[in-house]
Legacy VTK file of the C-alpha trace (Angstrom):
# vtk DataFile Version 3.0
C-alpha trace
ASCII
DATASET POLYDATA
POINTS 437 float
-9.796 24.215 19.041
-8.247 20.874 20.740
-12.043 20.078 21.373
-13.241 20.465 17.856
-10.730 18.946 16.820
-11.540 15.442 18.870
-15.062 15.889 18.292
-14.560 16.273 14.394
-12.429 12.848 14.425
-14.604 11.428 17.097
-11.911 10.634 19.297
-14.172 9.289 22.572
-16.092 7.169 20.369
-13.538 5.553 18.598
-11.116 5.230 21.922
-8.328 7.287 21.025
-6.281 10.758 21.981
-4.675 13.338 20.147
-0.925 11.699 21.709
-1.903 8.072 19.944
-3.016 9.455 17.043
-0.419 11.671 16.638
2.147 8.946 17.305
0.324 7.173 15.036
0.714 9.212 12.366
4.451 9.595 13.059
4.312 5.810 12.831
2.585 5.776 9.486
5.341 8.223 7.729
8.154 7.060 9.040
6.831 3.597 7.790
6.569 4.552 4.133
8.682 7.204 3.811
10.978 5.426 1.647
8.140 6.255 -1.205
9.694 9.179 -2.096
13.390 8.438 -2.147
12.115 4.951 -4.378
9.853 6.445 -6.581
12.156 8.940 -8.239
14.684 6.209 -8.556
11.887 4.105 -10.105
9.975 6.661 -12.480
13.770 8.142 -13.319
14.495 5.194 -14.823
11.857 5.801 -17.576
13.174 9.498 -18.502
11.226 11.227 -16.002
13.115 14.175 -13.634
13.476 12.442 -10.242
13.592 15.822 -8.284
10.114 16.595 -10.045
8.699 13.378 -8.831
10.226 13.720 -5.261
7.437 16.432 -5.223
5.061 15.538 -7.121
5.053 12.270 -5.016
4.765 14.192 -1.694
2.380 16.684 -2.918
0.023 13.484 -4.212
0.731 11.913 -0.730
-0.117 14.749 1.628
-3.574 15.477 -0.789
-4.121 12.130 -0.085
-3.790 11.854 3.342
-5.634 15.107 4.066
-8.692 13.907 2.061
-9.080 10.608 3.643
-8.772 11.789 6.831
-11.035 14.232 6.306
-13.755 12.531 4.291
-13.738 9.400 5.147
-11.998 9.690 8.836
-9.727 6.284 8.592
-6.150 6.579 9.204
-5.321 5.178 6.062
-2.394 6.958 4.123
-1.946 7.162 0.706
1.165 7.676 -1.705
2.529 6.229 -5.332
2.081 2.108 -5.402
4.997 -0.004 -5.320
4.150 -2.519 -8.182
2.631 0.077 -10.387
5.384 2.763 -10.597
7.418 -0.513 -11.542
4.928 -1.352 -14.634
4.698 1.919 -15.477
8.307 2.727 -15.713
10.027 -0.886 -17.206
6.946 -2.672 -18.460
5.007 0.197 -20.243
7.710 2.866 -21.002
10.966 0.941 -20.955
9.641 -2.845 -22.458
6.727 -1.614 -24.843
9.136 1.890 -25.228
6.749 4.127 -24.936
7.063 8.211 -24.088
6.709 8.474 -20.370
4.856 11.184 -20.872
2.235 8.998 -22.653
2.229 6.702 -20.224
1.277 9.414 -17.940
-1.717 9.928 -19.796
-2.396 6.582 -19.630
-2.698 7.137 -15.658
-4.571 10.111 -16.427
-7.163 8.544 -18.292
-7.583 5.476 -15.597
-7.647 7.264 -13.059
-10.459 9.121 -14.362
-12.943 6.086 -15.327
-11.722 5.167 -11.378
-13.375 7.938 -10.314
-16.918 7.117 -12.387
-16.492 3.564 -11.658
-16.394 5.290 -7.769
-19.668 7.318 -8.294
-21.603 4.829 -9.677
-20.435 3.075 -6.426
-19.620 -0.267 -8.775
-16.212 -0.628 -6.153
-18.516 -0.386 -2.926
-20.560 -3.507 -3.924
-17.886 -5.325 -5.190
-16.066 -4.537 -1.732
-19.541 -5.681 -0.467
-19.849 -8.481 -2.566
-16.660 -10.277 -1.780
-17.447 -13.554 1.556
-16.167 -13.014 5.271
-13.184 -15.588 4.847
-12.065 -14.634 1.448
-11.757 -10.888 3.107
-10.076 -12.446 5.874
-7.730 -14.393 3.589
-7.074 -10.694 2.078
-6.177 -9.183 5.199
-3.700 -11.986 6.285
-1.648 -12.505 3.209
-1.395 -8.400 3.066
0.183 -9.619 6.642
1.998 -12.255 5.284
3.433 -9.840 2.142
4.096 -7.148 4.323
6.015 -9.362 6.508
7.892 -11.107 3.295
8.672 -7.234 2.067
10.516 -6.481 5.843
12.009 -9.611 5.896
13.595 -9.245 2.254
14.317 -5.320 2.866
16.207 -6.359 5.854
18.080 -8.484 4.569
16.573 -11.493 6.491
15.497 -13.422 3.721
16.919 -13.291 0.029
17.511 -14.559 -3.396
18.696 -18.040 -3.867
19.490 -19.633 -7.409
19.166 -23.065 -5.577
16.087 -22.682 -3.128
14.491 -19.506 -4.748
14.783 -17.723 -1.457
17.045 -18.496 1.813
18.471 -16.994 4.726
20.411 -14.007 4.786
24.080 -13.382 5.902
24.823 -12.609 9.149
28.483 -11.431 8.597
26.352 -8.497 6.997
26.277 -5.928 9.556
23.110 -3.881 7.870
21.883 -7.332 8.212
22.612 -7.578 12.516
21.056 -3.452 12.026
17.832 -5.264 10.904
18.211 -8.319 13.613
19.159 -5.996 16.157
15.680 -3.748 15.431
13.536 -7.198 15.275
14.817 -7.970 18.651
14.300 -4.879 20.351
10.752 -4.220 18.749
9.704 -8.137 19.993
10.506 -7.323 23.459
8.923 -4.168 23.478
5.308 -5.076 21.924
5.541 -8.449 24.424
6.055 -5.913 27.491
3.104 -4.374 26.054
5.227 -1.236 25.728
3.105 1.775 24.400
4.271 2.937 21.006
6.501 -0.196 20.498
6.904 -0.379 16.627
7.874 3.496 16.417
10.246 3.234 19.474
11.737 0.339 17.922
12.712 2.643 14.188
13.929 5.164 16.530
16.348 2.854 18.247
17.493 0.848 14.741
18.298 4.456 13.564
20.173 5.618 16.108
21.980 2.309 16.418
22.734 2.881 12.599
24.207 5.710 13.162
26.177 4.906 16.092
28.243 2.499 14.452
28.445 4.172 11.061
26.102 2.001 9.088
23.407 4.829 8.453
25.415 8.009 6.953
24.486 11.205 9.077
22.944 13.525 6.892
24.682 16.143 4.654
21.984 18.730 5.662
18.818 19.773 7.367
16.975 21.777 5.100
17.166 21.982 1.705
14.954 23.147 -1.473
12.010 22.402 -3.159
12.416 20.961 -6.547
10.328 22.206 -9.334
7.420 20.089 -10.755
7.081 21.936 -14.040
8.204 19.074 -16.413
5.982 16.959 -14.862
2.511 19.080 -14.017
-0.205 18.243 -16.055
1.876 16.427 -18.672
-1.068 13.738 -18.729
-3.705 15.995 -19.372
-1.794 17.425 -22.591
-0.943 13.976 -23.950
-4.284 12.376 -23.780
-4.638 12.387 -27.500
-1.684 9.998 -27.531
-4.036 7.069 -26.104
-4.820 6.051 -29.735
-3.882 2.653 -29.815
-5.159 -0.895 -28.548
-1.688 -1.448 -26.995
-1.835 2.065 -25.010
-5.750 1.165 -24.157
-4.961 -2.639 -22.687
-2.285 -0.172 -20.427
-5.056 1.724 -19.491
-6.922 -1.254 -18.486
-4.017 -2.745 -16.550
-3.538 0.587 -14.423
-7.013 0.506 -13.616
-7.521 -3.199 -12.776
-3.937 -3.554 -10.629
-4.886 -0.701 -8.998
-8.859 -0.978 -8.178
-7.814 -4.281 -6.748
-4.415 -3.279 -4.880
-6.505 -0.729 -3.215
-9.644 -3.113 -2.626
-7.447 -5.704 -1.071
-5.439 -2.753 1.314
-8.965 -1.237 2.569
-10.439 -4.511 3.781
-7.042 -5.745 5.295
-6.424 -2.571 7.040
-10.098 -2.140 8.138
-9.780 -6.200 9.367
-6.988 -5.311 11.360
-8.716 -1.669 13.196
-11.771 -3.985 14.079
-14.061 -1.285 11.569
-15.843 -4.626 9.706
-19.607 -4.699 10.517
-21.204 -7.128 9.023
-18.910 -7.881 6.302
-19.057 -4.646 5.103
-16.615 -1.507 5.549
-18.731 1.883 7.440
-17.658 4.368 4.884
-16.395 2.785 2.749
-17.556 5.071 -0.445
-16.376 8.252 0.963
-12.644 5.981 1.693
-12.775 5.128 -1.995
-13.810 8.428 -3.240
-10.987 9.777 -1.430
-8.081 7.605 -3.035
-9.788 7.538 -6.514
-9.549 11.648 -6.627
-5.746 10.963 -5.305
-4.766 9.013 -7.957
-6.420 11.591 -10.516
-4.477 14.152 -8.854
-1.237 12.391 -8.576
-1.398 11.825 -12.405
-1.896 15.868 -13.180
1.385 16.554 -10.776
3.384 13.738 -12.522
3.227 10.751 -10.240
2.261 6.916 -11.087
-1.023 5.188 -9.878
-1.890 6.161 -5.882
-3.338 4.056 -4.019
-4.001 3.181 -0.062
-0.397 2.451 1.763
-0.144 -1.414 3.238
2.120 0.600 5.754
-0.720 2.703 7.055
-1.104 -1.235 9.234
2.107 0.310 11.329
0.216 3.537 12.459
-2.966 1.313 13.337
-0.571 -1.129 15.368
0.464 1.664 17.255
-3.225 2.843 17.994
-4.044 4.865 15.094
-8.119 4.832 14.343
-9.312 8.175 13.202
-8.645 10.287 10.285
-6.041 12.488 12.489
-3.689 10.068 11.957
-3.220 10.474 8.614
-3.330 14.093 8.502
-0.076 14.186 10.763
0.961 11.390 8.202
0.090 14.065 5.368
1.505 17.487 7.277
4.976 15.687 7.630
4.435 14.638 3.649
4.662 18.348 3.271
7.763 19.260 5.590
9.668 16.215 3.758
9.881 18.576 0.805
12.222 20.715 3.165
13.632 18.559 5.287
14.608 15.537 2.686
18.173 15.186 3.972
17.457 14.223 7.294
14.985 11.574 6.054
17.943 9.730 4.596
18.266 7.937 8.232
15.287 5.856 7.653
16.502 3.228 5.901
15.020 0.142 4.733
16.966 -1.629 7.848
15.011 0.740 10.054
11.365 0.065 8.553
11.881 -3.715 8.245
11.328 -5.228 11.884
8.214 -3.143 11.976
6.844 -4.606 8.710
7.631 -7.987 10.646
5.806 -7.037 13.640
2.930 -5.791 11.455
2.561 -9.040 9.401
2.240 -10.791 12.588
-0.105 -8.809 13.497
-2.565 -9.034 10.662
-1.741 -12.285 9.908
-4.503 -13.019 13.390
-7.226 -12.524 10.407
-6.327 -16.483 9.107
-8.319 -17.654 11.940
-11.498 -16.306 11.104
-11.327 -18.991 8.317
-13.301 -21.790 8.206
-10.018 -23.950 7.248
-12.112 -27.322 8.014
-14.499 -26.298 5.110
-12.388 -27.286 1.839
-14.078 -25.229 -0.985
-13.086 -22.245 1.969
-9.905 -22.908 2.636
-8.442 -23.466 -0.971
-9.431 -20.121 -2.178
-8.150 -18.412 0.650
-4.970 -20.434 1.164
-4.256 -19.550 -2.740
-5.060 -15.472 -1.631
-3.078 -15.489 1.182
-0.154 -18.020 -0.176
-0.451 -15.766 -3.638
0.247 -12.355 -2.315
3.864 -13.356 -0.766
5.014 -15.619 -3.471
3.677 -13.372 -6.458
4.482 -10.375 -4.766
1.503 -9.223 -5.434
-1.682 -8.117 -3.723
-3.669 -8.361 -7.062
-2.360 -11.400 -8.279
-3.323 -12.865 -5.077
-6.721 -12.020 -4.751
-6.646 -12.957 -8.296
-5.976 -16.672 -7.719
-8.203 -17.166 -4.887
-11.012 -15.346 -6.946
-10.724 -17.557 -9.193
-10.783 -20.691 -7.273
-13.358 -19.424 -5.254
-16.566 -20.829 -7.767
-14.809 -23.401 -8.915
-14.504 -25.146 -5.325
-18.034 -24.041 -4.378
-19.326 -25.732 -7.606
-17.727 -28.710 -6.946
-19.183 -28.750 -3.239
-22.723 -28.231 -4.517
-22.484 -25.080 -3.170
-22.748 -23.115 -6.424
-25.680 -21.146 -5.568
-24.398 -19.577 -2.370
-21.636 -17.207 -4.723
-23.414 -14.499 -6.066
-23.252 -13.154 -9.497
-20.576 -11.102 -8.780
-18.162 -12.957 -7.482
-18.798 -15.462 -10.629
-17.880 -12.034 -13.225
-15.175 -11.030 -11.007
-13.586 -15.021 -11.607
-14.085 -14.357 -15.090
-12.623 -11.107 -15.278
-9.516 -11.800 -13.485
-9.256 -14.946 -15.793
-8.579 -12.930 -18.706
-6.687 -10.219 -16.918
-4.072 -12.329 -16.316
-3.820 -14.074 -19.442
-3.882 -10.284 -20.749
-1.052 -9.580 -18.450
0.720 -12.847 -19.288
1.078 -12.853 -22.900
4.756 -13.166 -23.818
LINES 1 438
437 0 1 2 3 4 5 6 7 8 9 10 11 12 13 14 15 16 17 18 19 20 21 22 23 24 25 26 27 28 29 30 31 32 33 34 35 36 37 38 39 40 41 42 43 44 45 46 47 48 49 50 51 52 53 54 55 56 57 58 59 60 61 62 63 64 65 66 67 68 69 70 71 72 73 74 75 76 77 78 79 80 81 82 83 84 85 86 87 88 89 90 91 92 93 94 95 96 97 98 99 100 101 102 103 104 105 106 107 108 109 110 111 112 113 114 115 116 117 118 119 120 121 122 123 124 125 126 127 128 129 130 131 132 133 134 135 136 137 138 139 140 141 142 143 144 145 146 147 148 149 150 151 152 153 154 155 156 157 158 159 160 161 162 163 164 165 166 167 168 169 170 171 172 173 174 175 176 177 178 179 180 181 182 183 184 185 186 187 188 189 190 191 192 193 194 195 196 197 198 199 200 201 202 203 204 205 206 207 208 209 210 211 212 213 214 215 216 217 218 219 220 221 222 223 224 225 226 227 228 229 230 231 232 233 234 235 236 237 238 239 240 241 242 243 244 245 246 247 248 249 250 251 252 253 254 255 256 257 258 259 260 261 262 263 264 265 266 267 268 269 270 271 272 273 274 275 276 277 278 279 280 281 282 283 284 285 286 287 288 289 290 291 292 293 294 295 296 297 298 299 300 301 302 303 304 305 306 307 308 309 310 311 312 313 314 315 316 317 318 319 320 321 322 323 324 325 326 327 328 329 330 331 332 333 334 335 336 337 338 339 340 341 342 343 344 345 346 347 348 349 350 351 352 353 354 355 356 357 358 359 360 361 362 363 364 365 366 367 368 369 370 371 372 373 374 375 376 377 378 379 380 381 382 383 384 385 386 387 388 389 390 391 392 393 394 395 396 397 398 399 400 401 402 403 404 405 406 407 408 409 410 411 412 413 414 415 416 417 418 419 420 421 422 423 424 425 426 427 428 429 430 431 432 433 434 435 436
């Protein structure tokens, strides 16, 4: 069985073991976990029942993983996105006060033309169609936002009416928690210290507990909540997509999220080393995998899916086969049962490895070609963007933009293909779309 198993996931090619993948995966979870305590908390605030999305989230999550990991063989995890659960709960239902159930349609329906858009294979040559250095811009700035989020979660860096953002408070003691994590992690991945990041949660955790700044949980095992106010509430409310209001949020679930995901997949195959000549081995079965997520997260009540940023911890650790997130999606699964004892992993214990993982990726800047200008503006503005906007979109979306206008102005108009020119144009409008006040 062990045999099939590393033969299936082509272990000797790729260099790995089932002990590094499995770690890996371990990695991966405990990385994102915080999905499903944040999107019940998130999607609640629209109406929705937060025990029903709790599972609906970690059903979506373990499909996910299972089905990437299967089809397309990356250890790539996938669960509920970050920025869209927060459009879809105060921009679409709670600002434009509309039913959440209608917004969940509105998922429903995206996540359906994602899925043609994915046969016709219209993401695989955009994916294709996008230059070395802007891709490399990508995968940095997902470093550089992914450090920004563990920084800010930790209580590092934080709001600052005079300077925007500035330095924390060390008189905070979850603050130290984070500080004392950073430090521990640091020493361990410059000892070259097998499984550094994961050692280093373990030891935040337990330090957490030790002096009383992570509660202990309540329980071990507790029950499954129901997902029957939730399950296929999209599919039944389809009808209610009747408007040009309710189409444009369509269009905005689709665009944020083709684009989130875009960005994530050639970041996190920059950082595992998969690029071969520009272009992603795979790559259709990959997005096949998380556009059939998403439609499936919609029919069990979730927001937009999409691939995890934090899947980067589980590849720092080793990860590089398809096994890793299928121990990412098994432990999805036992979450449902085990929820109390996840309440340990806070976001104190997940920041330093977000750090370490932006430093990581951030490597990717120096494939740049920083002394060519009409290069390095773009893909400053991408990597700069994605921080600062806190967005991976909205980055790409900026440097997309700049991207022709630079090589135009460097008589180098010729060298940016068609696509790249629609893709300028279409992210010109989508954010003056998404801008309108």
């Amino acid at each position: 069985m062990a045999n099939r198993i590393a033969s299936f996931f082509h272990f000797q090619e790729l260099g790995t073991n089932f002990t590094r993948e499995t770690i890996a995966g371990v990695t991966t979870f405990v990385s994102m976990v915080y999905i499903l305590f944040v999107n019940p908390n998130v999607l609640g605030a629209a109406g929705m029942d937060k025990g029903a999305v709790f599972t609906a989230t970690a059903l979506a999550s373990a499909f996910g993983c299972f089905l990437m990991g299967i089809i397309a063989n990356y250890p790539f995890a996938l669960s509920a996105s970050l920025g869209l659960n927060a459009f879809f709960a105060y921009s679409v239902c709670i600002g434009m006060h509309i039913p959440w159930q209608t917004a969940l349609a509105g998922v429903f329906v995206a996540s359906i033309l994602f899925v043609i858009l994915t046969l016709l294979k219209l993401r695989e040559k955009i994916i294709d169609s996008i230059p070395s250095d802007l891709k490399s811009a990508i995968a940095g700035g997902i470093g550089l936002f992914i450090a920004f989020l563990g920084l800010n979660n930790g209580g590092l860096v934080v709001a600052n009416k005079s300077t925007l953002v500035g330095l924390g408070s060390f008189s905070n003691p979850l603050t130290l928690l984070t500080v004392a994590g950073l430090v521990i992690t640091l020493f361990l991945m410059a000892a070259n210290v097998p499984a550094s990041i994961f050692i280093g949660m373990v030891a935040s955790a337990v330090i957490g507990v030790l002096f009383g700044l992570i509660k202990m949980p309540t329980g071990i095992v507790s029950g499954v909540p129901s997902i029957k106010s939730t399950f296929l509430v999209g599919l039944f409310n389809v009808d209610k997509i009747n408007t040009p209001q309710l189409i444009v949020v369509v269009l905005t679930f689709l665009l944020v999220t083709f684009f989130d995901t875009a960005g994530t997949l050639v970041g996190l195959a920059e950082q595992a080393g998969y690029m071969k000549d520009n272009k992603i081995p795979r790559i259709g079965r990959a997005l096949g995998a998380d556009s059939v997520t998403m439609l499936v997260g919609s029919l069990l009540g979730t927001s937009p899916m999409g691939a995890y940023v934090e899947s980067s911890a589980g590849i720092a650790v080793g990860g590089r086969s398809g096994f890793t997130v299928i121990i990412t999606g098994i432990l999805f699964l036992l979450a449902m049962f085990f929820s109390p004892l996840l309440t340990v992993i806070t976001s104190q214990v997940t920041a330093p490895a977000l750090i370490i993982v932006g430093i990581l990726m951030a490597k990717s800047l120096g494939n740049i070609h920083w002394n060519k200008f009409e290069i390095a503006a773009p893909a400053f503005l991408i990597a700069i963007g994605m921080p600062l906007t806190y967005s991976i979109s909205d980055g790409i979306a900026l440097g997309f933009i700049a991207y022709p206008i630079t090589m135009i102005a460097a008589k180098r108009g010729r060298e940016v293909g068609w696509m790249m020119y629609a893709l300028a144009i279409i992210f010109l409008v989508f954010l003056w779309i998404l801008n309108i006040k």
